[in-house]
matplotlib code that plots the C-alpha trace (Angstrom):
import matplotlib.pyplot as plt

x = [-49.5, -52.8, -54.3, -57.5, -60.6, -59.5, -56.7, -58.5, -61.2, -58.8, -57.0, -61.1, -61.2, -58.4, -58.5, -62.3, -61.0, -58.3, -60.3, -63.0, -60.3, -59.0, -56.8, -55.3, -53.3, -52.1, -50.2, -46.8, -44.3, -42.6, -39.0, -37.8, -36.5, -32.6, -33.1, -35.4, -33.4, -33.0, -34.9, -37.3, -41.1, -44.6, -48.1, -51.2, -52.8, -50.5, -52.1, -55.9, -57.4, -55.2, -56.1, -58.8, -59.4, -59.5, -57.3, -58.5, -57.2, -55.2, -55.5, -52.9, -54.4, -53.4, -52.4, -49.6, -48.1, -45.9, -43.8, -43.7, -42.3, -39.9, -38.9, -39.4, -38.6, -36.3, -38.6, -38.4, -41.1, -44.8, -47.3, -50.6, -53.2, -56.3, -58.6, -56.4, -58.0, -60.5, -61.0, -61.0, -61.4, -59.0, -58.5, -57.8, -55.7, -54.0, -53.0, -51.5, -49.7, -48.3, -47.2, -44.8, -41.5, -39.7, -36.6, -34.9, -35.9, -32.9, -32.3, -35.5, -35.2]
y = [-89.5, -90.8, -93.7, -92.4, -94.1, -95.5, -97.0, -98.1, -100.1, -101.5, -103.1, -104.4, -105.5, -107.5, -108.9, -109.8, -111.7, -113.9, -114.7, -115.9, -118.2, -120.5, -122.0, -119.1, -117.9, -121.6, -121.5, -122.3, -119.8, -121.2, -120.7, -117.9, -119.7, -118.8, -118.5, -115.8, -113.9, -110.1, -110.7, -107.7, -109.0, -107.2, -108.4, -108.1, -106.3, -103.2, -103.2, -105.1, -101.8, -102.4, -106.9, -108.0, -111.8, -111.0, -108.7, -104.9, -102.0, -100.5, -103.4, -106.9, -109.8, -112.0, -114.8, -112.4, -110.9, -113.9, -113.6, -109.8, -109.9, -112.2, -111.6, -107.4, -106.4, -109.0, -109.9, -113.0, -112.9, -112.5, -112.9, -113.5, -111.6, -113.8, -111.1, -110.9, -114.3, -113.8, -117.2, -120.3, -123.2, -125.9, -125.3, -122.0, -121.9, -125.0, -122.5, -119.9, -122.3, -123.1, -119.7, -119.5, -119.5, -123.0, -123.0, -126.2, -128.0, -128.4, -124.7, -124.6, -124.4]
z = [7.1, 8.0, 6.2, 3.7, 3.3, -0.1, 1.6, 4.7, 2.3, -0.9, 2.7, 4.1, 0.7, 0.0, 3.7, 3.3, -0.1, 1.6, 4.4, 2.1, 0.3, 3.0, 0.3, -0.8, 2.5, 2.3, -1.0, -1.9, -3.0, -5.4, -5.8, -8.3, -11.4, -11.6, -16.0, -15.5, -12.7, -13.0, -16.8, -17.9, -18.5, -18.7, -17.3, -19.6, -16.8, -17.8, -21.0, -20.9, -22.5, -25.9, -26.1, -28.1, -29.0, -32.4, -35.1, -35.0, -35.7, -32.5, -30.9, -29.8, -30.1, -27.2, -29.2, -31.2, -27.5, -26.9, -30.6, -29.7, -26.9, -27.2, -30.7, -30.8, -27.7, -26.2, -23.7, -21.2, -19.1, -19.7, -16.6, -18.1, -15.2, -16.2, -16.8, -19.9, -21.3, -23.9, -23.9, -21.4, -24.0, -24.7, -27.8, -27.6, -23.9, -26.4, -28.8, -26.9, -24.5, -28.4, -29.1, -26.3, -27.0, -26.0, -23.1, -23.1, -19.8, -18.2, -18.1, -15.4, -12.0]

ax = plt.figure().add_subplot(projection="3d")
ax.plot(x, y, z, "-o")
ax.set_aspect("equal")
plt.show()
């Protein structure tokens, strides 16, 4: 099948973005931690519509996702897409670093 134009320019796009960012074609993988091997998770990305910084009807607060998931729906791994963050302030990146739920250290890979 032949490539489209939406294809052809979400590739020129993401190209034109690493080449810009030197640093970023020179990461580090990191190595996949064993705990959270073949564990279910979500990313906020899959649901940004439905996150609001503050309570409202219809809406998660950010800051109540972690307890959900974990304690709801049994839930091990979030991946927090930064878009996601209402908020980049210490005190509040303090407070949902707080929320997560605590693995004992030696279990990490």
């Amino acid at each position: 099948m032949p490539t489209t134009r939406r294809e052809l320019l979400q590739t020129a796009a993401a190209s034109a973005f690493a080449a810009t960012i030197p640093w970023l074609a020179a990461q580090e993988t990191t190595k996949p931690r064993a705990d959270l091997a073949r564990q279910l998770g979500a990313t906020t990305g899959s649901f940004v519509k439905h996150l609001s910084k503050t309570r409202a009807e219809g809406k998660l607060r950010l800051l109540d996702l972690p307890k959900i998931m974990c304690d709801e729906l049994d839930l091990k791994v979030l991946d927090l897409m930064t878009a996601t963050i209402p908020s980049w302030e210490p005190d509040y990146l303090d407070e949902l670093k707080g929320k997560a739920p605590r693995r004992d250290a030696s279990s990490r890979t």
